[in-house]
C-alpha positions as a printed Julia matrix, in Angstrom:
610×3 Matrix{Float64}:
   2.86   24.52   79.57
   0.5    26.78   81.63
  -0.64   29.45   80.36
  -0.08   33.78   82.39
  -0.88   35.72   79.94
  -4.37   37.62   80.01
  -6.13   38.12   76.92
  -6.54   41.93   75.6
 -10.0    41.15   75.52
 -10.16   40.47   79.84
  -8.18   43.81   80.27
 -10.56   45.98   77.96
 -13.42   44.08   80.46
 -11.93   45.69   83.74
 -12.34   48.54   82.87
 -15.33   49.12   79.87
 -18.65   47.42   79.13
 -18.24   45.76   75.25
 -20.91   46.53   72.7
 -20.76   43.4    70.26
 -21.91   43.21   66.71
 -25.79   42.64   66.04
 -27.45   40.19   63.65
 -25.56   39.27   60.74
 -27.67   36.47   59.39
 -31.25   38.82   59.32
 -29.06   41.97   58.38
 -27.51   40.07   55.4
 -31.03   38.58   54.17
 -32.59   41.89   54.5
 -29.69   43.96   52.87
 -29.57   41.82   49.88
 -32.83   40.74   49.27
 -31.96   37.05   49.79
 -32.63   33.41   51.31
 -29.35   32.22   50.51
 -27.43   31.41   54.0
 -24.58   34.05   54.63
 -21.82   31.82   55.22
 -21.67   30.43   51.61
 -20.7    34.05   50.17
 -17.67   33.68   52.04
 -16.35   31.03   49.77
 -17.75   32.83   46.93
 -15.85   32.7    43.38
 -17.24   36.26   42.41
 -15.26   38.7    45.01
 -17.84   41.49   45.0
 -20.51   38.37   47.4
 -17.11   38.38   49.65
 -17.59   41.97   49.82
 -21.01   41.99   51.11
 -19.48   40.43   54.08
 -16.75   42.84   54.53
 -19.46   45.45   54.03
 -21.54   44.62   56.9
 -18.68   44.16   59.09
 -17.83   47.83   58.66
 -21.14   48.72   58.94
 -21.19   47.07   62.62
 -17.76   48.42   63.33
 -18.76   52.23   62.09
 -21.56   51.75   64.31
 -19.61   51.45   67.56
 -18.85   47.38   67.52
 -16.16   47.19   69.52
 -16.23   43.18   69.13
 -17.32   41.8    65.81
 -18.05   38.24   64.85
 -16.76   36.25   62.04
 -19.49   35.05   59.45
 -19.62   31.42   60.59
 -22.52   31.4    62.97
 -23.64   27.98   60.09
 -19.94   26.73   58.64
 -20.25   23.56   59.65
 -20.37   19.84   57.59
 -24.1    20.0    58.38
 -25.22   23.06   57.48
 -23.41   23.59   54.3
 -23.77   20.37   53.47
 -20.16   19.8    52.92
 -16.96   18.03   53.95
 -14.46   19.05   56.58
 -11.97   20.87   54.48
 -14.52   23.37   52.68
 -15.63   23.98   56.32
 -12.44   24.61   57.0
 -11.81   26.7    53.93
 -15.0    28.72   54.28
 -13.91   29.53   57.93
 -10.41   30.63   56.85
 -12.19   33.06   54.01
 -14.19   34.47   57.09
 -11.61   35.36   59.03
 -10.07   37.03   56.01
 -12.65   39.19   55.59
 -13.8    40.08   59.15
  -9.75   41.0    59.15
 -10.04   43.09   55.96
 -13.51   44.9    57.96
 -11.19   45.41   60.89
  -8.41   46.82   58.5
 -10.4    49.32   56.55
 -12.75   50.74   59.18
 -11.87   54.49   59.96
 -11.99   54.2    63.42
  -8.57   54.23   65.74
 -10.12   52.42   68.85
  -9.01   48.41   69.09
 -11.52   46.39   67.87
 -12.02   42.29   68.72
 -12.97   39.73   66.52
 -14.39   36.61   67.62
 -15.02   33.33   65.96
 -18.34   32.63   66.05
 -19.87   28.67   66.64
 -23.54   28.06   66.27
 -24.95   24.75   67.0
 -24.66   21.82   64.65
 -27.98   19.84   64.05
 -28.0    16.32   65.21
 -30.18   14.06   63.66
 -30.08    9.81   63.39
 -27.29   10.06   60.72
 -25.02   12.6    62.59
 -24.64   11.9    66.34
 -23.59   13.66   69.22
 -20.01   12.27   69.45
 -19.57   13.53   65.72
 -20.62   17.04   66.77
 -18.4    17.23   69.74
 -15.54   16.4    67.11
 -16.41   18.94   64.56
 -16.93   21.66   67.69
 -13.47   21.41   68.58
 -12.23   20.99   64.99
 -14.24   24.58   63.9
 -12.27   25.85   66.84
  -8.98   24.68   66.45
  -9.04   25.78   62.74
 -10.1    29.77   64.21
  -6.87   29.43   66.45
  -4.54   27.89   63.5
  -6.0    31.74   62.13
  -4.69   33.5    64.53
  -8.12   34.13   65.76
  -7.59   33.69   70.33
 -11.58   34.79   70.95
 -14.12   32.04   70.34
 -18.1    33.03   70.15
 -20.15   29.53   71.25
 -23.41   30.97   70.62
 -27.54   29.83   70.75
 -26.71   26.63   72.86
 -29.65   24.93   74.59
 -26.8    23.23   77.15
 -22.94   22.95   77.83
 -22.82   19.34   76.91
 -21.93   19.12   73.52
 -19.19   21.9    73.48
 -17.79   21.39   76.7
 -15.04   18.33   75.53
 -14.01   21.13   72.62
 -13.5    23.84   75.03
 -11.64   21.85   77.36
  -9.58   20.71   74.37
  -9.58   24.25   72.72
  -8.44   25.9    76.29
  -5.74   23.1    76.78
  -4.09   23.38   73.3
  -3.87   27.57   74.02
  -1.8    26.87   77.55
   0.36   24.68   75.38
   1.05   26.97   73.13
   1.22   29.66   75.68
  -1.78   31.6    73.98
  -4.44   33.41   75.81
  -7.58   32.05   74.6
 -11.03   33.56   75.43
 -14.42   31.26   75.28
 -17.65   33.02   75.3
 -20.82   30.84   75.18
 -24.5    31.98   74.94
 -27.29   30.37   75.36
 -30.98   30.3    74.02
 -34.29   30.78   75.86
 -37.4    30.8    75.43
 -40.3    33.52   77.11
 -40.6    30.92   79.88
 -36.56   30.84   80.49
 -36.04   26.89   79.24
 -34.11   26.29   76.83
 -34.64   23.79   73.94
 -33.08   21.5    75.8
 -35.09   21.52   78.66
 -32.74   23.39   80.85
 -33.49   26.59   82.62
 -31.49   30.17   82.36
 -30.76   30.35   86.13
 -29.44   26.23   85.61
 -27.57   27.23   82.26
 -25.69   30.18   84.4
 -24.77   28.06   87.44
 -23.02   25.34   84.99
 -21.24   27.56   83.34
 -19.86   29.92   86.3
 -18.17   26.54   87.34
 -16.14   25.88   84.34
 -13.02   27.4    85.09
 -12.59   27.3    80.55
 -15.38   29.75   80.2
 -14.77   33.51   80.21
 -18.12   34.91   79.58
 -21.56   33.56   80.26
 -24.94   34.79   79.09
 -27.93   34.44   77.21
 -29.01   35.61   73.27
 -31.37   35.17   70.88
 -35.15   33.25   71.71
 -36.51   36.38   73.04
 -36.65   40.2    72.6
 -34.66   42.64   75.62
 -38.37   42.76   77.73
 -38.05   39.0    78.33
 -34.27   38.89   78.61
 -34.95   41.19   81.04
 -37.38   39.7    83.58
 -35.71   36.08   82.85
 -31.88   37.31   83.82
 -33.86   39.28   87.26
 -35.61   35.23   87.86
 -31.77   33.98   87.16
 -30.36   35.72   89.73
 -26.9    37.7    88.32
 -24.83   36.28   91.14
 -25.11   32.52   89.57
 -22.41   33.75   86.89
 -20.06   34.37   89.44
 -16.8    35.52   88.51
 -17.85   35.26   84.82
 -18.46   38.09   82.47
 -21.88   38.31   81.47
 -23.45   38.79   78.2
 -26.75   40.01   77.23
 -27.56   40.07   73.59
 -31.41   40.17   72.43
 -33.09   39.68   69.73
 -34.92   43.3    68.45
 -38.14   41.55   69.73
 -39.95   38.74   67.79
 -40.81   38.4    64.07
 -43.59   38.15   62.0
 -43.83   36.36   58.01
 -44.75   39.36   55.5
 -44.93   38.14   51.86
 -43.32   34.96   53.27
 -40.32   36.5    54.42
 -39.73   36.99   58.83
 -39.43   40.79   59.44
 -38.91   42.12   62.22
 -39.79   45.35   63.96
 -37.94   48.56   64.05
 -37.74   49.37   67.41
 -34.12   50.66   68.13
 -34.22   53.05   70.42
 -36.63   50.72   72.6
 -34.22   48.17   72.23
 -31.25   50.47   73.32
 -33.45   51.73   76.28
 -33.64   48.14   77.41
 -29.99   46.87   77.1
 -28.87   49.9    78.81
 -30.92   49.29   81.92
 -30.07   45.6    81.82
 -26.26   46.44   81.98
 -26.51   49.39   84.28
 -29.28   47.24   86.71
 -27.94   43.76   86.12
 -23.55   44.49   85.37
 -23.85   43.3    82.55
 -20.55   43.35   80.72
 -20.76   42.58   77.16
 -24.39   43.74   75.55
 -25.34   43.65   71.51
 -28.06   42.26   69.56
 -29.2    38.78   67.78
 -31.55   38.37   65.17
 -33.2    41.39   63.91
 -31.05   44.1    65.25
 -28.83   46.15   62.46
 -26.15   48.49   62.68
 -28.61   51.33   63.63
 -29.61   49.0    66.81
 -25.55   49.41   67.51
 -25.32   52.84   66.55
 -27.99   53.96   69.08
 -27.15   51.56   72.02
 -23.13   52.79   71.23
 -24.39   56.5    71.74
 -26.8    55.86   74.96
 -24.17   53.85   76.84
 -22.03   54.66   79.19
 -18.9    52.32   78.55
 -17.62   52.57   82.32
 -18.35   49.42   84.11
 -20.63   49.14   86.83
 -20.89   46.85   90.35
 -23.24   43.48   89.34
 -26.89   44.14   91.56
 -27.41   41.03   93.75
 -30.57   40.08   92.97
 -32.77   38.05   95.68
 -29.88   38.45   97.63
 -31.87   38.71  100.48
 -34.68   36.43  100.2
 -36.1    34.6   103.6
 -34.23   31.45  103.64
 -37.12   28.85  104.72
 -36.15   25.27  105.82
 -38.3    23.02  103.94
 -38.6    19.13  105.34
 -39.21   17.51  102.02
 -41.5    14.18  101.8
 -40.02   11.05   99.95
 -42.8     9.4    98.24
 -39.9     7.25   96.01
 -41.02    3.75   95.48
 -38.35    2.41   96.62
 -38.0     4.43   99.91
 -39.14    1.64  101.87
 -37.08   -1.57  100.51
 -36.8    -3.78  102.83
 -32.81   -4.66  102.87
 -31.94   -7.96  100.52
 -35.65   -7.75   98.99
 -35.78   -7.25   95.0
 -38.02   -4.35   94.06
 -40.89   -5.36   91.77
 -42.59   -3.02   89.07
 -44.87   -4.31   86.78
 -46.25   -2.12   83.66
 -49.64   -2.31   82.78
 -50.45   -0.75   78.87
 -53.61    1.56   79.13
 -56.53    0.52   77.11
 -56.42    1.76   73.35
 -60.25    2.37   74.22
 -62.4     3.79   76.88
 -62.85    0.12   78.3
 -60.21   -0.12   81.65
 -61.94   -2.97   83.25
 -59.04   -5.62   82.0
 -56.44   -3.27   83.34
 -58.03   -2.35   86.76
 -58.73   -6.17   87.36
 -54.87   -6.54   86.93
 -54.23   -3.91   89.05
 -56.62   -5.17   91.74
 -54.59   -8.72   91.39
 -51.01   -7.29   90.86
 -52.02   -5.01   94.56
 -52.42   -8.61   96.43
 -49.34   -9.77   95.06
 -47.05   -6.87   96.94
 -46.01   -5.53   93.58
 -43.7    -2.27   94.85
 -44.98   -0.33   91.79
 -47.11   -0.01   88.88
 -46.16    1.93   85.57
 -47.7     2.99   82.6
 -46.25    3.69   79.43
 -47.25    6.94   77.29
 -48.51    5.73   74.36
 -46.0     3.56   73.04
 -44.93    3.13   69.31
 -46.97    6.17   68.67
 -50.19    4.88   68.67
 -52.68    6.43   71.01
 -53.69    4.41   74.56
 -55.5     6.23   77.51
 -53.51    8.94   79.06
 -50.62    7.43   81.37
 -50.91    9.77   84.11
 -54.94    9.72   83.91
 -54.31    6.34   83.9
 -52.34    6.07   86.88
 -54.51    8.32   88.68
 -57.82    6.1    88.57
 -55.25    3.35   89.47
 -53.85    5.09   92.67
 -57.47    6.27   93.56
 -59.32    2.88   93.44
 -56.93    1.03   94.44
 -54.08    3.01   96.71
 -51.07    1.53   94.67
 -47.67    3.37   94.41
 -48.11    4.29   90.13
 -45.52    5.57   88.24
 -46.66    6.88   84.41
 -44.46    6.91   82.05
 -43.53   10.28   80.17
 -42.07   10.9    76.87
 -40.93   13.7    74.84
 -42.53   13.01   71.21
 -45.81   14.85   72.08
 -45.69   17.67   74.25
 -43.41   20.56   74.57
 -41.83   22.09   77.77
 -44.84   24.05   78.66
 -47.19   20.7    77.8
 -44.72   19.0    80.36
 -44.29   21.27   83.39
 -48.69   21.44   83.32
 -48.67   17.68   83.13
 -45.97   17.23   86.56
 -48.06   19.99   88.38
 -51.2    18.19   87.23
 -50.03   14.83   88.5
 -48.28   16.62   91.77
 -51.67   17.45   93.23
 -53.08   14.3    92.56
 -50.92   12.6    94.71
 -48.13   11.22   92.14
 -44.63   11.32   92.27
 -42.91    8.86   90.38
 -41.92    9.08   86.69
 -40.13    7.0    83.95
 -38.73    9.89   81.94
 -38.38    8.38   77.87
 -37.32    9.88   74.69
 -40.29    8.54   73.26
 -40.86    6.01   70.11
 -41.45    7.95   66.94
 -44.87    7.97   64.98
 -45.88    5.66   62.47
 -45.33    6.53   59.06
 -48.35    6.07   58.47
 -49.86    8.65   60.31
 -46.59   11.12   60.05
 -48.44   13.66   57.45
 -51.09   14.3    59.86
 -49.65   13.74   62.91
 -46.28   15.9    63.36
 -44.18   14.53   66.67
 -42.99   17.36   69.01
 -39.25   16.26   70.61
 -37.96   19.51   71.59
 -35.86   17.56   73.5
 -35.2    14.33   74.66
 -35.54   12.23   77.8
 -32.6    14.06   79.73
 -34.02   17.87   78.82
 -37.25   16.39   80.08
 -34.93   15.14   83.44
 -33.58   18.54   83.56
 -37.15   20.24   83.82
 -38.29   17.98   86.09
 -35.14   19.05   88.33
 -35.96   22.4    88.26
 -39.51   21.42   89.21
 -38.63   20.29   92.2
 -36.38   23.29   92.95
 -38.65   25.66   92.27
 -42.47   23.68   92.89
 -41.94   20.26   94.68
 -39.64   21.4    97.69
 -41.92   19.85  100.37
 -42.7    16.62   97.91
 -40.21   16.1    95.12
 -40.78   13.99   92.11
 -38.95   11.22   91.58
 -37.98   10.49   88.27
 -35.49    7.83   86.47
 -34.94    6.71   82.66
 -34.37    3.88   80.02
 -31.54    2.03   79.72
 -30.98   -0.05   76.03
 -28.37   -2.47   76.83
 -28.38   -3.7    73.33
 -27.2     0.06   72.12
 -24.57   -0.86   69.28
 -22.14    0.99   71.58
 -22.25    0.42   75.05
 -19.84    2.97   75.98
 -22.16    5.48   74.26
 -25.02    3.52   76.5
 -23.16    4.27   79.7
 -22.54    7.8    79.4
 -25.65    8.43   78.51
 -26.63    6.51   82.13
 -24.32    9.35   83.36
 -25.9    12.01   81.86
 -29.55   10.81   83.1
 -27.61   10.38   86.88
 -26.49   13.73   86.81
 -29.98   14.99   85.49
 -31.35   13.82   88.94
 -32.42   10.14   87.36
 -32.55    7.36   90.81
 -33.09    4.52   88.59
 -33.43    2.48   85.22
 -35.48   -0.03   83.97
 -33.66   -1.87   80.71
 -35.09   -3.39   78.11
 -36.28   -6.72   78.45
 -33.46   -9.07   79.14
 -33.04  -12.64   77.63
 -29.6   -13.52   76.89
 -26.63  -14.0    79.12
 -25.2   -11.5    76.65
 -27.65   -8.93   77.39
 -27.04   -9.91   80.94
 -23.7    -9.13   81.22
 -23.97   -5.85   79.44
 -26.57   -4.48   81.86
 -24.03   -6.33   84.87
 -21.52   -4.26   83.12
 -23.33   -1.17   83.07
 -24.05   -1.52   87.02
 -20.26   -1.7    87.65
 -19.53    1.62   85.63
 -22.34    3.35   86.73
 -23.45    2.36   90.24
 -27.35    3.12   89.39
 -30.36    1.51   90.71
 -31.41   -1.18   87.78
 -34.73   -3.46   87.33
 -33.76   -5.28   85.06
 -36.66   -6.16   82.15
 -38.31   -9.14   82.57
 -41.1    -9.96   79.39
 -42.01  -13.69   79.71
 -43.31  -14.49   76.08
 -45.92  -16.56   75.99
 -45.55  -18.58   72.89
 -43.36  -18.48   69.57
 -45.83  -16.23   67.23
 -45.73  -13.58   70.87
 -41.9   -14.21   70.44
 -41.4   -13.49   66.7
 -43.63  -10.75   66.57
 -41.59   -8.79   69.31
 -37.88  -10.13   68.01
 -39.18   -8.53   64.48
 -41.87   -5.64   64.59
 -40.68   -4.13   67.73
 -37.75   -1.68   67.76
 -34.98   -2.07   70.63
 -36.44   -5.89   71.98
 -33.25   -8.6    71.15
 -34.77  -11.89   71.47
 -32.11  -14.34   70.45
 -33.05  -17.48   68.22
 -32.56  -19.9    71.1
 -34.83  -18.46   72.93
 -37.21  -18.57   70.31
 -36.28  -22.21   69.75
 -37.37  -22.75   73.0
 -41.22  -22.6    72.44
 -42.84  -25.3    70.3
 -44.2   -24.55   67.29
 -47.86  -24.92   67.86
 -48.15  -24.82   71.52
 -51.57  -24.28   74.07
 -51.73  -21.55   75.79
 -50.64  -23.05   79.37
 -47.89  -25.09   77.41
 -46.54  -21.36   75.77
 -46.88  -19.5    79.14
 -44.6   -22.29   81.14
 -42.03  -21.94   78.73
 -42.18  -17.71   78.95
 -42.26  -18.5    82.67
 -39.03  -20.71   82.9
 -36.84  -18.43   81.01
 -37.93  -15.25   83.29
 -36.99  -17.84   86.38
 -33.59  -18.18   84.81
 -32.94  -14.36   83.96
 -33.93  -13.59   87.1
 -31.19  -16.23   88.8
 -28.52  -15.09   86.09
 -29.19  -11.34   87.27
 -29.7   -11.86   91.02
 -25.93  -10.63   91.67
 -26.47   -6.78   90.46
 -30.16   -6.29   90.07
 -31.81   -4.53   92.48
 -35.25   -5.13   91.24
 -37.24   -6.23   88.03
 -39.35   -4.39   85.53
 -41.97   -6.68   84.34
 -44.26   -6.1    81.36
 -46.94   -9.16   80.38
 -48.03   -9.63   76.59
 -52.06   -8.71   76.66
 -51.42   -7.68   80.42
 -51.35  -11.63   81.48
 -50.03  -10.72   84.95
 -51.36  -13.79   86.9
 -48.17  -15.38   85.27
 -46.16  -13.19   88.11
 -47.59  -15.71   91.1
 -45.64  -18.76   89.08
 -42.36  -16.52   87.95
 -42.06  -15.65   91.99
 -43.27  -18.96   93.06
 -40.12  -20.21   91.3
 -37.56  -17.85   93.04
């Protein structure tokens, strides 16, 4: 059943500019003296902690809120550390009270109430797919309340929420509701997001979803910074969208180990004014660390009447830029497997082992050499240093490898400018392998995002820095993943993040085969396929055992003899790579070899062979 009918909420918008709520969560903590999250008093056995949420609902409402939003930004399984139906119950005691605010205020004009989302922590025992779930069961149980605006707010991306507002907007035409989806995102100073992804990319994904009704940006920074990031964003990327601009009051400090913020409201009201007069803006309020007074003041300095949106850049010099390919595989010659070979950095300052391979590998016509970034945690010489002296000495295509465990997104954009004007432009793009727990109390691993945030940066990169060279980039692919479906949308995701090809995990069994086979059908990416030719049985059970994501089946290991010499090992590790190699020749387009202790003269037998 499709759905005519246009939400109150989209008429008041054609005509007025909407002043939303400010911080509930900081308001509440502050109000109360109190660490305890906000959500749980919704629940609350003693009625006079319900009230406190009513309270500050008025308070918002009083102050010229003409859109409030219910006290859920945390009622989720995660967060509150309970099951479904107490997150459902806490939700429907929300709604009930944001209602009862709405009810009792003094004020005649119509007033909104959304039902707020915030984002639900993912971690190894709650995965993405379980999130998406509980995002679209959150939302249904706001529409079973009668509740037709939903607030998605502080997102780092669209991914996660996107299958519940498709779901969410579907079930409204259905029922022949008008629903209304508002989603924010979160930036940092620099205008990335946690996940990687940058404001003006953030805005352009979500103008083209056709389920979204507003579009914008809160929390991460104070109104300065939202400022010059929306002006770098570029207004016209939300398109038809209504936009949404709600700051924090500017950035906290710890007192007495508690975060305070400044009191700065009629700064802050200066600001979002000339953001929404300058920028169209149509829905303005505040995040963390604004209060009812931040409302009050911005509700008294603003003109309601909408405004035209300011094109911004709209009439920058278009420049036709002839970008350089400098992909490694740019220059395959048609039928011809591609060949990369990774070479581990020295753990010391000692690189003559690994240059000597590179020399020999260089004779050979390897197509590439790569580098990983201190795998398993443990430090090695830097891969893109390493790759550097490599390219220099011995004029090799490189490609380092770069993972998300140690740097953050500032840490990452210096290290692709740093390797751009040395001449490299190839990347494997990882996740990265945890540290040891060993070293885990002094050593504290980063992962502000993971290998596809990375993949976005490194998109906008060559947007906004590489135009005349781009970078070319590509991921990981663990064909032994539990759930292969999960595996190949995952591919997906690193596709549409700009990734032009995967290197698996080594390969051994025709099992493995015929999952990475499978994963070339579904996917259509470039593949090496991992080749690790094992060079005896201790080599063998040492990586089947101690080394995470490596499936080395027992016949394999069968395979080698029990106390064999070292040419007697290395024929066996080379036969099996021969037959891999035949069993994979039908979908492979190249192979990603890695030697134990960097034995790479075993490559001149393994090709001999083919």
């Amino acid at each position: 059943m499709k759905n005519n009918t246009q939400h109150k909420l989209t008429s008041y918008l054609t005509k007025y500019r909407l002043i939303t709520d400010g911080s509930f969560g900081t308001y509440y903590a502050d109000k109360y003296q109190t660490n305890e999250m906000p959500e749980l008093a919704n629940s609350s056995q003693d009625e006079t902690v319900c009230e406190r949420v009513t309270a500050i609902h008025r308070e918002y409402i009083e102050a010229g809120a003409v859109l409030i939003r219910t006290n859920t930004f945390a009622s989720n399984t995660v967060l509150l550390g309970t099951d479904c139906d107490a997150v459902q119950e806490n939700i429907k005691q929300a709604v009930r009270l944001a209602k009862s605010a709405v009810q009792k205020s003094k004020t005649q004009e119509e007033r909104f109430i959304a039902g707020d989302i915030g984002p639900i922590p993912i971690d190894a025992q709650y995965r993405t797919e379980d999130a998406e779930k509980e995002y679209y069961r959150i939302g249904r149980t706001f529409l079973d309340l009668g509740i037709d605006i939903i607030n998605f707010e502080t997102f780092p991306d669209l991914a996660q929420i996107m299958p519940a507002i498709k779901m969410l907007k579907a079930d409204a035409a259905w029922e022949n509701r008008a629903l209304f989806i508002m989603v924010q995102f979160s930036v940092n100073q620099f205008g990335y997001s946690a996940g990687g992804v940058s404001a003006k990319r953030l805005l352009l994904q979500a103008s083209q979803c056709l389920e979204i009704d507003a579009a914008g940006l809160n929390c991460g920074v104070g109104p300065g910074h939202m400022e010059q990031i929306i002006s770098a964003a570029d207004m016209g990327r939300v398109g038809s969208k209504h936009f949404i601009a709600l700051p924090n009051a500017g950035y906290p400090k710890r007192v007495r180990n508690k975060i305070c913020f400044h009191n700065h409201p009629e700064y802050f009201a200066d600001k979002e004014i000339r953001i929404s007069d300058y920028y169209g803006v149509d829905i303005v309020g505040g995040c963390c660390g604004t209060t009812p007074e931040y409302i009050r003041i911005l509700s008294q300095k603003l003109e309601r009447t909408k405004k035209p949106r300011v094109k911004i850049n709209a009439e920058k010099e278009q420049i036709t830029v002839h970008a350089k390919d400098h992909a490694f595989f740019k220059n395959r010659t048609p039928g011809k497997k591609l060949i990369a070979v990774e070479l581990a950095p020295p753990v010391g300052a000692d690189d003559e082992k690994v240059m000597d391979a590179a020399h020999f590998l260089k004779e050979l016509g390897v197509d590439v050499l790569t580098f990983p970034d201190s795998p398993s945690g443990r430090t090695r010489v830097d891969s893109v240093l390493m790759a550097q002296k490599v390219h220099r000495e011995t004029g090799m295509c490189v490609m380092p490898h770069i993972c998300c465990r140690d740097k953050n997104a500032i840490a990452m954009r210096s290290t692709f400018l740093g390797a751009h004007i040395n001449d490299i432009y190839n990347f494997l793009i990882i996740t990265g392998d945890p540290v040891p727990t060993l070293v885990r109390q002094t050593t504290k691993a980063v992962f502000n995002f993971d290998a596809v945030g990375l993949m976005n940066i490194a998109r906008d990169m060559n947007e906004e820095n590489f135009q005349a060279a781009p970078i070319t980039y590509g991921g990981a692919i663990n064909q032994g993943r539990v759930n292969l479906d999960a595996e190949i949308a995952r591919v997906h995701k690193k596709m549409m993040a700009g990734a032009s090809f995967f290197l698996t995990q080594p390969v051994f069994a025709d099992e493995a085969i015929n999952r990475v086979r499978r994963i070339k059908a579904e996917t259509g990416a470039r593949i090496l396929c991992g080749i690790m030719p094992l060079i005896n049985k201790k080599n063998a059970l040492f990586m089947k055992n101690e080394i995470a994501g490596i499936e080395i089946p027992d016949e394999i290991i069968d395979r080698y003899p029990e106390h064999s010499g070292r040419e007697e090992g290395e024929a066996v590790g080379i036969e099996i790579a021969a037959e891999v190699i035949a069993k994979t020749d039908d979908f492979a387009d190249g192979y990603y070899f890695g030697f134990p202790f960097n034995r790479v003269y075993m490559l001149k037998q393994i090709l001999s062979k083919l």
